[in-house]
C-alpha positions in Angstrom: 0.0 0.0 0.0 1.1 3.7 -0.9 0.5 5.4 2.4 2.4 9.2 1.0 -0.1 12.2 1.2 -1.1 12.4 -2.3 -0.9 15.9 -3.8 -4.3 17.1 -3.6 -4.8 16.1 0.3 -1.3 18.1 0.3 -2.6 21.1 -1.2 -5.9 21.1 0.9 -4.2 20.8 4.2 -0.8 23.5 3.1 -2.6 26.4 5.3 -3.3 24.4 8.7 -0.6 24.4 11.5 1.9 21.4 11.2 1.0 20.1 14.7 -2.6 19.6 13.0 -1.3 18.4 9.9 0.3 15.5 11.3 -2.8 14.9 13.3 -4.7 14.5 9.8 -2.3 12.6 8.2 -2.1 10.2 11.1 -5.9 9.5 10.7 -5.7 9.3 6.9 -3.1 6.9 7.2 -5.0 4.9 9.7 -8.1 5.3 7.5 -6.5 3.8 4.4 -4.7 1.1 6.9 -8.4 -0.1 8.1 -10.0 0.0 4.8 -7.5 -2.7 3.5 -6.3 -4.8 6.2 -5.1 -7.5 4.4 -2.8 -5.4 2.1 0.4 -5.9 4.4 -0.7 -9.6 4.9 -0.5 -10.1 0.6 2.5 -8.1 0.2 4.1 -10.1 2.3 3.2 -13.2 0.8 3.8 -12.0 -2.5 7.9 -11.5 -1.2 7.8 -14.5 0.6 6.4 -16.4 -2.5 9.3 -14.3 -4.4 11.9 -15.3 -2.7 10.9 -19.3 -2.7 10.5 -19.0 -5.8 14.7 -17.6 -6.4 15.5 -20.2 -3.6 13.4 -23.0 -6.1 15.7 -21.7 -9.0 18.9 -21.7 -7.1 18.3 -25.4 -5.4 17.9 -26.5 -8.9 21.0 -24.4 -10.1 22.7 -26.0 -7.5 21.5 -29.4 -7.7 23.1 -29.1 -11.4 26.4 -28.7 -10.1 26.0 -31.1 -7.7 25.7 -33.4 -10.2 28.4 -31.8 -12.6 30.5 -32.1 -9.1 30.1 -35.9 -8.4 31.1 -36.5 -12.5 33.9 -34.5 -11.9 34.8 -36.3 -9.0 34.3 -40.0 -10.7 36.9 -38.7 -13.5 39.6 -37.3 -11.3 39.1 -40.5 -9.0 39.6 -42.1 -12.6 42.5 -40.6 -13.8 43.9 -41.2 -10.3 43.7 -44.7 -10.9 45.3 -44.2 -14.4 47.8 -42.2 -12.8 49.1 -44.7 -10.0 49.1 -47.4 -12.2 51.9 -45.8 -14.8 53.6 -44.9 -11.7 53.4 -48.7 -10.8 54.6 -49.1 -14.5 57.0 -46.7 -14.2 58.8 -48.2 -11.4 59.1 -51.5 -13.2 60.3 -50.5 -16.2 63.1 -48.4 -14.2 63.8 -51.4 -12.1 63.8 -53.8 -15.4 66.6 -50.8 -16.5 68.5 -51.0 -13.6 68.6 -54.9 -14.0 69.5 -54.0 -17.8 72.7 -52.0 -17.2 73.6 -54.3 -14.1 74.2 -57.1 -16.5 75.5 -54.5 -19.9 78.2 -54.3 -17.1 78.7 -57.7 -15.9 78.8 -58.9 -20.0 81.1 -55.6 -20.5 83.7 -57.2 -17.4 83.4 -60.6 -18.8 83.6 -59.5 -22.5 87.2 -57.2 -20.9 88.6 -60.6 -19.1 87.9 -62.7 -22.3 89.7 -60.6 -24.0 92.3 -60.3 -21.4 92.4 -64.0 -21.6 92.8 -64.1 -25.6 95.6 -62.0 -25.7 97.8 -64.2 -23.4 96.9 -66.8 -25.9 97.5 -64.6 -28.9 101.0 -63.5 -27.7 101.5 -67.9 -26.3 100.8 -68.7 -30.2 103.2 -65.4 -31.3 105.7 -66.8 -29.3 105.1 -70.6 -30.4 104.6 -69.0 -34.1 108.6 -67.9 -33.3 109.7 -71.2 -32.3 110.5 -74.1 -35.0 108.6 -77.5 -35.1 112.0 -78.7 -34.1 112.6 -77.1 -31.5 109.2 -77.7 -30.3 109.5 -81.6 -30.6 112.7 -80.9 -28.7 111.0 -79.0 -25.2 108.4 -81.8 -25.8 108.9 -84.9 -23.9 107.2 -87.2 -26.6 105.4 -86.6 -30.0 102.1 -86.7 -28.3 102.8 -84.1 -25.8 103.8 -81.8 -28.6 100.5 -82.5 -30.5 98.5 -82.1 -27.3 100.4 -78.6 -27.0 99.4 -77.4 -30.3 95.2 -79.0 -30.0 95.2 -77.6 -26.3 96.3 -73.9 -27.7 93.7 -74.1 -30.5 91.0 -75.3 -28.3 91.8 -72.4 -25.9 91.8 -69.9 -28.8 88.2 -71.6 -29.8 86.6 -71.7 -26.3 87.5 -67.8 -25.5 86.8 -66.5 -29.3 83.3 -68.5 -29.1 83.1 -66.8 -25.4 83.6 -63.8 -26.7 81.3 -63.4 -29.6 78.5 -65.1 -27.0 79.1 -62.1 -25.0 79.2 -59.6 -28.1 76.0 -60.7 -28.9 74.1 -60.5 -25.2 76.0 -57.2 -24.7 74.6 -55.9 -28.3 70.9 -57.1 -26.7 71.3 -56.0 -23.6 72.3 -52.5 -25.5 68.5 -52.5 -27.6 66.6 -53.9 -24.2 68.2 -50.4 -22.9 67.3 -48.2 -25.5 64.0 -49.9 -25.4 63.1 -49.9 -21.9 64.1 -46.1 -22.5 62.0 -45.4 -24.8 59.0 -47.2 -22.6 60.1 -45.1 -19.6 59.7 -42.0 -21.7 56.8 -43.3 -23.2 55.1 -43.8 -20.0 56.1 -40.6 -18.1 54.7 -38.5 -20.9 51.0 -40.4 -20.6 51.6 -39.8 -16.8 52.1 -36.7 -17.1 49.5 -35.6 -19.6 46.5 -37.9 -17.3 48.4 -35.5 -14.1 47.8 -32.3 -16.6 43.7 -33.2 -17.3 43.7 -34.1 -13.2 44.5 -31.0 -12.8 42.1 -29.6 -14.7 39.3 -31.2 -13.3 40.4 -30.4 -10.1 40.7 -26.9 -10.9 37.0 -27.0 -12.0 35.4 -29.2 -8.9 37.2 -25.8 -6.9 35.5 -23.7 -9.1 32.1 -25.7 -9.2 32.8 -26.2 -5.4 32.4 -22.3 -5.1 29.7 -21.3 -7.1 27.5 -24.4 -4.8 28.6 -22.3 -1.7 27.7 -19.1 -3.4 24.1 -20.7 -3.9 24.3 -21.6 -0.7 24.9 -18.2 1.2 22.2 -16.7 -1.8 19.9 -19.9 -0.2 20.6 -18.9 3.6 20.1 -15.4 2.5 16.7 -15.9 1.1 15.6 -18.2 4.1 16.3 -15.6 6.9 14.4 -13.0 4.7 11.5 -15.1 4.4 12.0 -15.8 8.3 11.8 -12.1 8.8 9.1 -11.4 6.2 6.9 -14.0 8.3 7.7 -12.5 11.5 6.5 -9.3 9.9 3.0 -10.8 8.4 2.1 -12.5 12.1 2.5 -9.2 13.7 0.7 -7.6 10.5 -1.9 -10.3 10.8 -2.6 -9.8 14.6 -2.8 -6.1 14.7 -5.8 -6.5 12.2 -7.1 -9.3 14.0 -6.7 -11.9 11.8 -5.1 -14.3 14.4 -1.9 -15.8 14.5 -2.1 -20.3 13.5 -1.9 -23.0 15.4 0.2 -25.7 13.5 -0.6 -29.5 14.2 -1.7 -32.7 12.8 -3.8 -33.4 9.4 -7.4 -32.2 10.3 -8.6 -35.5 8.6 -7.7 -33.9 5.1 -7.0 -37.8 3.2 -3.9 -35.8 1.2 -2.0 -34.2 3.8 1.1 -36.4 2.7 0.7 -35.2 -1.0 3.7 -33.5 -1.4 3.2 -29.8 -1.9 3.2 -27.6 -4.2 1.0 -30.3 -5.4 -0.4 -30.2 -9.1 -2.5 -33.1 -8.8 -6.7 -32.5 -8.6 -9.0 -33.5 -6.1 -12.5 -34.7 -6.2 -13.7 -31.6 -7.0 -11.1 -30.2 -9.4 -9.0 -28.3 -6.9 -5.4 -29.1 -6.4 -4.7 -30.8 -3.1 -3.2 -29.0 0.3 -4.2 -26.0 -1.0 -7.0 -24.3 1.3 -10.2 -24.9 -1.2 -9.4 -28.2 -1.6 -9.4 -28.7 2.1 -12.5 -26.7 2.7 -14.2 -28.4 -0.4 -13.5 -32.2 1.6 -14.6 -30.4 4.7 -18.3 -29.7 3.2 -18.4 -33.1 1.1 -17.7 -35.1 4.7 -20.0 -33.2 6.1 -22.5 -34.8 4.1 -23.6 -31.4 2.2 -23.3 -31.1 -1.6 -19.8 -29.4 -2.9 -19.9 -28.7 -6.7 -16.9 -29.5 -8.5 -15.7 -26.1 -9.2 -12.4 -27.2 -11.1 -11.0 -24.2 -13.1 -12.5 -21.8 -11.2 -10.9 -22.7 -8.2 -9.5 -19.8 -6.1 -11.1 -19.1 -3.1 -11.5 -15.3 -4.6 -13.9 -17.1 -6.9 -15.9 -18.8 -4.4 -18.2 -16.5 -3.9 -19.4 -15.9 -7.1 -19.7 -19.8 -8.1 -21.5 -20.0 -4.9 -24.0 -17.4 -6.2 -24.5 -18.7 -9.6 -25.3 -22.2 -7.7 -27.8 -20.6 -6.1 -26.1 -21.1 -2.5 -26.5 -19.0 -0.3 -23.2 -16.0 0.5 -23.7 -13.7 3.4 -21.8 -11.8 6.6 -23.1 -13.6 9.1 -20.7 -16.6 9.7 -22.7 -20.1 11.0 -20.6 -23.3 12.4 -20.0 -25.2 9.2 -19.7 -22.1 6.8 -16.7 -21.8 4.4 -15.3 -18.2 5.5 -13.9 -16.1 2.1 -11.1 -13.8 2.1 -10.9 -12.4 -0.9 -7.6 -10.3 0.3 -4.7 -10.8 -2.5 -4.3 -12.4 -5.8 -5.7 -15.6 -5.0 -7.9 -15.0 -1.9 -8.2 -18.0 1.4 -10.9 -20.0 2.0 -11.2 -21.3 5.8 -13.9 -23.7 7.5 -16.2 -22.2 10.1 -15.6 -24.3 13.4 -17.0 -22.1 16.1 -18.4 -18.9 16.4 -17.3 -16.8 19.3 -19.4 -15.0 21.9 -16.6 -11.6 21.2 -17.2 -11.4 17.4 -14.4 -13.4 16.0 -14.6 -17.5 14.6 -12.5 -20.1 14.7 -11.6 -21.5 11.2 -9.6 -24.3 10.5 -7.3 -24.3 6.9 -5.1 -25.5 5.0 -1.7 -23.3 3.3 -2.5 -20.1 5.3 1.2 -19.1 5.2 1.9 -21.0 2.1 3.7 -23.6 3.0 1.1 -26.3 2.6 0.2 -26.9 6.1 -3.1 -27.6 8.1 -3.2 -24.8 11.2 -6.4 -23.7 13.4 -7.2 -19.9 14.1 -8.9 -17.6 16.2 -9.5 -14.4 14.2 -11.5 -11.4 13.3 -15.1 -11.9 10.7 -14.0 -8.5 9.1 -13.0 -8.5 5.8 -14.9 -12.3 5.1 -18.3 -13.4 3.4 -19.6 -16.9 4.3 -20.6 -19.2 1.9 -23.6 -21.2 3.6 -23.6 -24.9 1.9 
């Protein structure tokens, strides 16, 4: 509600005294206040339905990145696993090195004391080459010994020189076992290191997803305590125009009170369920009476009228079993009549007063309601 002076009242008053002035605009204000005591009560449930509506959209938002979060969480937990098991690899193929160049170096050794070994033998046959086959009958004790001599030195030279070559050969595949287990090492660190590089991304973007959930979150927390505040504010609205303050607790009877809510499924009679016509339209039905199915036309703003063109009867004067009209705000409330009190007010029960879905019993003022007599 617009409670400034508007310019004409301004103009009217600009001559009085300004102890006067406030007087009137105090009683103006009061005036307009009384006239529409429900106006506080809508605007606030117009912010409060507002901000659950931002705090719908940023659940959602954040439920998104929830779910972005856990699939980035499956993939780093994924490239983990890729990543230990080339540094499992890793270490092999190092160790499988190590055991390479152990034996290139125990061949290399042998391969150096073969060699030693042949060149005593070389320089024995340079110096046998020297002597004469007479003079080598002549240091031999008998013909056979000399020809042992000579099959002994060529069976030497034959042993090592076979040696040798063995070990040329495992030293020349120990040499391309090297430069291949090299090659795996290098082979291996570079797909470790590029799964490391894409773990690093995707933790870099859980951080990032991490704090845009917490930024929902505060936004979330923010919303709440306005909402919090914003309700605080409409109970103390509602009571200063005596529209009571509810009691919250149990079901009422209403056979849906477990639907979840907002509920967009119909009732019986074509109103959607834990919303307050559809409670007050069982009410009247399990009272036996006749409730129209009034689907489509279904606010409790509209009650009256459908009531009228029915032909049922819509008065001021509440009566014990009466469905009580507000038509305050864009949708109106509809309450069930459970007692009429001795001081002018009735106790209604109800369903969604503060929009939340809930059943809640009141004590409150008739002014402001019409009663639709079923």
């Amino acid at each position: 509600m617009n409670t400034r002076v508007p310019r004409v009242i301004a103009k009217a008053i600009s001559h009085i005294p300004i102890n006067k002035k406030l007087i009137i605009i105090s009683s103006l204000i009061a005036a307009l206040l009384i006239a529409s005591p429900f106006a506080y009560a809508a605007t606030y449930n117009q912010q409060i339905q507002n901000l659950q509506r931002q705090n719908a959209g940023h659940i959602s938002s954040r439920n998104d990145l929830g779910l972005q979060a856990q699939s980035l969480q499956d993939q780093i937990a994924t490239l983990q696993s890729e990543v230990a098991g080339l540094e499992s690899q890793i270490r092999e193929s190092e160790a499988k090195k190590a055991r390479t160049e152990a034996a290139i170096a125990e061949a290399e050794a042998e391969l150096a004391m073969q060699k030693k070994t042949l060149g005593a033998n070389i320089k024995q046959l340079y110096l046998d080459d020297e002597m004469s086959t007479l003079e080598m009958l002549a240091t031999s004790k008998s013909l056979s010994e000399y020809i042992d001599k000579e099959q002994n030195l060529n069976t030497v030279q034959s042993k090592i020189k076979t040696t040798m070559d063995r070990i040329a050969e495992l030293q020349k595949k120990l040499e391309a076992d090297r430069v291949a287990v090299e090659q795996l090492l290098a082979d291996q660190r570079s797909m470790r290191d590029s799964i490391a590089a894409k773990q690093a991304e995707a933790n870099r973007l859980l951080a990032l997803n991490q704090q845009e959930q917490a930024a929902f979150n505060v936004k979330i927390s923010a919303n709440n305590s306005k909402i919090t505040e914003l309700q605080r504010l409409q109970a103390i609205e509602n009571n200063r125009f005596n529209i009571g303050t509810p009691t919250y607790g149990g079901t009422g009877g209403y056979p849906w009170a477990n639907v979840s809510y907002p509920s967009y499924s119909a009732d019986p009679w074509g109103m959607y369920k834990r919303e307050c016509v559809s409670y007050t339209a069982w009410r009247v039905a399990a009272s036996g009476r006749h409730m129209p199915y009034w689907g489509g036309r279904g606010n409790a703003k509209q009650w009256p009228a459908n009531a009228r063109a029915a032909g049922i009867p819509v008065d001021g004067s509440p009566r014990v079993g009466d469905v009580a009209i507000s038509t305050s705000g864009t949708y109106g409330h509809a309450m069930y009549v459970e007692a009429v009190n001795g001081n002018g007010t009735i106790t209604v029960s109800q369903y969604n007063s503060s929009w939340d879905g809930r059943y809640s019993i009141a004590t409150r003022s008739t002014s402001g309601l019409v009663f639709i007599h079923f």
